[in-house]
C-alpha positions as a printed Julia matrix, in Angstrom:
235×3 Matrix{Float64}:
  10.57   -9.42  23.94
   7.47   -7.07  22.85
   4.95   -7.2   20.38
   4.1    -4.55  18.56
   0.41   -4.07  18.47
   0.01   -0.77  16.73
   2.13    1.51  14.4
   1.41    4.9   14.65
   1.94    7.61  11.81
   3.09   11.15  11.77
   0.88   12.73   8.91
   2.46   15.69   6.23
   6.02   14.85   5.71
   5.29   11.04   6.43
   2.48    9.44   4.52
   1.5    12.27   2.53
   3.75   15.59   1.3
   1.93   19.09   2.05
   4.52   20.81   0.56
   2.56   22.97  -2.07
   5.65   25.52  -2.49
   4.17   26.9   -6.13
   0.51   27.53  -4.28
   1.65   28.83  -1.37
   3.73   31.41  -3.54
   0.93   32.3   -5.41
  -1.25   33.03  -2.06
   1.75   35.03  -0.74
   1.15   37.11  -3.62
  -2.81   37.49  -2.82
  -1.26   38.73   0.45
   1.12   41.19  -1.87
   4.36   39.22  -0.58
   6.06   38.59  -3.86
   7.83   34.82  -3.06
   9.42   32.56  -5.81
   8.61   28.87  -4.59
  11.99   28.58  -4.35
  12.69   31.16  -2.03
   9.89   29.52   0.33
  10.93   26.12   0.14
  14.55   27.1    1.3
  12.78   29.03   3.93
   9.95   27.11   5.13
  12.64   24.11   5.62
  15.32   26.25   7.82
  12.53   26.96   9.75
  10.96   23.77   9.97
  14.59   22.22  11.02
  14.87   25.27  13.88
  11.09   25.11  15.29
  11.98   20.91  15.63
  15.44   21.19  17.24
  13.85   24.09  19.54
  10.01   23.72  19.88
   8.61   26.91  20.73
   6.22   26.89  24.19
   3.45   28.44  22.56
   0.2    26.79  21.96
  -0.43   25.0   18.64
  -2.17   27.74  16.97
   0.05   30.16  17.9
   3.21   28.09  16.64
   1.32   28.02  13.37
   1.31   31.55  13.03
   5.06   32.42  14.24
   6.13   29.36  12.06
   4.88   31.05   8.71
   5.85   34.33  10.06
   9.14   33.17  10.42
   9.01   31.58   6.88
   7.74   34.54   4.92
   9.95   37.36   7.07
  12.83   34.93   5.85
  11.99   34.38   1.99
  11.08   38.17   1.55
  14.38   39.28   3.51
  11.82   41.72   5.55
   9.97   41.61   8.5
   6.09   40.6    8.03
   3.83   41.77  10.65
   1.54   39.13  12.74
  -1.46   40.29  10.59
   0.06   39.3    7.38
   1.22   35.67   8.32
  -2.37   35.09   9.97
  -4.14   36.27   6.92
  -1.69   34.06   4.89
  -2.36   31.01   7.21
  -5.97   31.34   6.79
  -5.43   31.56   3.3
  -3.97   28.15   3.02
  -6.03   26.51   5.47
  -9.51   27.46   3.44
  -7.6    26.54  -0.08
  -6.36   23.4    1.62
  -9.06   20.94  -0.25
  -6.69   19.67  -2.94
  -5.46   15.78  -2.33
  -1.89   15.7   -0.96
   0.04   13.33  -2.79
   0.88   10.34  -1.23
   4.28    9.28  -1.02
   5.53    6.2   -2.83
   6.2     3.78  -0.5
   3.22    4.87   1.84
   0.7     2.48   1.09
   2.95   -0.31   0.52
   4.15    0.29   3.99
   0.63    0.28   5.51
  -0.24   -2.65   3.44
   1.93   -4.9    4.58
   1.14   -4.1    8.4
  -2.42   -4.22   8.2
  -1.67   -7.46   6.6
   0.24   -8.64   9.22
  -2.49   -7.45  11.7
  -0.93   -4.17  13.38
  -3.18   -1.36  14.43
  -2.79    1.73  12.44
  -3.13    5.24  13.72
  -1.96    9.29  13.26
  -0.4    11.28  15.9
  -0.78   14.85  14.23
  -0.35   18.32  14.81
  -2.94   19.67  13.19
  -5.94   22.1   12.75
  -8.6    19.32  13.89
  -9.25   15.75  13.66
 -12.06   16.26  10.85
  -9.01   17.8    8.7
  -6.68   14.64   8.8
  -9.32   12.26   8.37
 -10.39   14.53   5.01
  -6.92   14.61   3.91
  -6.76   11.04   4.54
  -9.74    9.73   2.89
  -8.88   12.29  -0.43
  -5.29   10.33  -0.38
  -7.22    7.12  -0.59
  -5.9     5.27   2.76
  -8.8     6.52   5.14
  -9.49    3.01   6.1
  -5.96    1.65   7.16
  -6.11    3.6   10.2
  -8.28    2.88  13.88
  -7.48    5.89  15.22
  -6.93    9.63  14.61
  -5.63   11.8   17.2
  -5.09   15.62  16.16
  -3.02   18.26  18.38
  -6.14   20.98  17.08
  -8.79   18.88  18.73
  -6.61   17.42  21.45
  -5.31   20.36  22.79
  -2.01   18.81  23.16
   0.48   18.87  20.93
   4.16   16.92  20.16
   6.11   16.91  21.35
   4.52   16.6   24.81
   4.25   13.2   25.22
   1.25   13.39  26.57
  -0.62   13.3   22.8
   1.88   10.1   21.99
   0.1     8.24  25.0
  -3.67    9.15  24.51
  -3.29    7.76  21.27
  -2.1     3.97  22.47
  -4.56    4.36  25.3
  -7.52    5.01  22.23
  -6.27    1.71  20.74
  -6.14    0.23  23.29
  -1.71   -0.93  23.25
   0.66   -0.38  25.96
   3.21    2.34  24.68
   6.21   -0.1   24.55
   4.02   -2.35  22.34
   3.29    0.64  19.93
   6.09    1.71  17.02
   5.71    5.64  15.74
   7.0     7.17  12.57
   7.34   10.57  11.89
  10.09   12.94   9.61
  10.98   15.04  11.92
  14.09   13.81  14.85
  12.69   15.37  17.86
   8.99   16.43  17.69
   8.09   13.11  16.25
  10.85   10.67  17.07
  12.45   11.48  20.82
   9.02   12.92  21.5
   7.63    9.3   20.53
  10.45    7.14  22.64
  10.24    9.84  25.5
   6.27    8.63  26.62
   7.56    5.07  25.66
   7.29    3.99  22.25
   9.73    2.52  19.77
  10.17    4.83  17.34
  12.11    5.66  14.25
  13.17    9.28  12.39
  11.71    9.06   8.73
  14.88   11.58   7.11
  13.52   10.91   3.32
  16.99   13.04   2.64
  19.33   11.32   4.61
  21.36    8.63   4.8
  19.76    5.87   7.29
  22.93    5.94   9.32
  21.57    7.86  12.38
  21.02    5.98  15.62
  20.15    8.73  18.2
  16.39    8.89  17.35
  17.33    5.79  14.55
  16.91    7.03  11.19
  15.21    5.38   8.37
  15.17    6.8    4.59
  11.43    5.07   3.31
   8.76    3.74   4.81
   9.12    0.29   3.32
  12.08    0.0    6.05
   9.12    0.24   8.98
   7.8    -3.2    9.0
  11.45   -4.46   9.43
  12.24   -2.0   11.95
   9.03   -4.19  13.88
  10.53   -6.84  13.23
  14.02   -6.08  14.64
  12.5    -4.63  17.78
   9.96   -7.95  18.44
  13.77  -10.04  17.92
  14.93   -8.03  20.47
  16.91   -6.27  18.01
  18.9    -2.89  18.33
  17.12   -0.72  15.47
């Protein structure tokens, strides 16, 4: 039976929620798109569901921009041209410098595998590694993790699998004796178990029934989910 050596982390959405609907309205408005938060959190989730159940073959920067293209277009009811959603990307990206709260059950979660003497590490798709590890350290868990990988510096992004294995080659793990955790079923889960990890679908609104990627509801479920997989368990 394996043992895990390293749990890896999906970042926003997972550990920490980037979700700033209220300041992203009021930088839609710098860009004179006049969005409620409301209307952008409906929207920026729709999309968010349809760019995971159909990941676009574009490169990572470019999915950022047609992802929050997509997302205004749809909470304005009008088309917004490629200029607009770049200049409302960059926007966000050189506001970004607030702390992302950190999810309840995050650091009780990371406690009790560092305690039990798991490596730690993020499998991101992201602007750069430099940006995770400052969004990290300003959510006060920094040190938990050995590694950082970052689709912005790797050039890779999920859900090739290709990002999911240079990460348990940095620490160092064979994939099936790393675990991965990210809120999103295929660009973080399948993505995960398709270069060979174990992984689990964080679904913070669902009901922990899944089983096809397995579905959890909190992080405080992860260090049991090791467990059941070291027993040989069906997760």
């Amino acid at each position: 039976m394996p043992h895990i050596r390293a749990v890896l982390f999906d970042l926003g959405g997972t550990l920490v929620d980037e979700r700033n609907y209220a300041g992203w309205s009021d930088l839609a408005r710098r860009c004179s798109l006049d969005i409620d938060a409301d209307a952008l959190a409906h929207s920026f989730l729709e999309v968010e569901r349809e760019f995971d159940e159909r990941p676009p073959r574009w490169s990572a920067a470019e999915v950022r921009v047609h992802f929050w293209r997509e997302t205004l277009t749809r909470a304005t009811g009008r088309e917004i041209p490629q200029p607009t959603a770049e200049r409302f990307l960059s926007a966000v990206q050189t506001t970004d410098d607030q702390p992302f709260p950190l999810y309840s059950d995050a650091r009780r979660c990371l406690e009790r595998l560092r305690a039990e003497r798991r490596k730690l590490g993020i499998v991101s798709n992201s602007t750069s590694e430099a940006r995770v590890r400052s969004i990290l350290d300003r959510a006060g868990i920094v040190e938990f993790f050995e590694r950082v990988v970052s689709s912005g510096t790797e050039g890779v992004a999920k859900p090739d699998p290709a990002i999911f294995r240079r990460a348990v080659e940095r620490l160092e793990v064979r994939s099936d004796e790393a675990f991965y955790v990210g809120n999103l079923a295929n660009t973080d889960a399948r993505a995960a178990r398709a270069a060979g990890l174990h992984a689990v679908w964080l679904n913070r609104e669902g009901t922990g029934l899944g089983t096809d990627p397995p579905e959890i509801t909190s992080l405080l479920e992860v260090p049991l989910c090791v467990h059941r997989v070291e027993r040989g368990a069906a997760l």
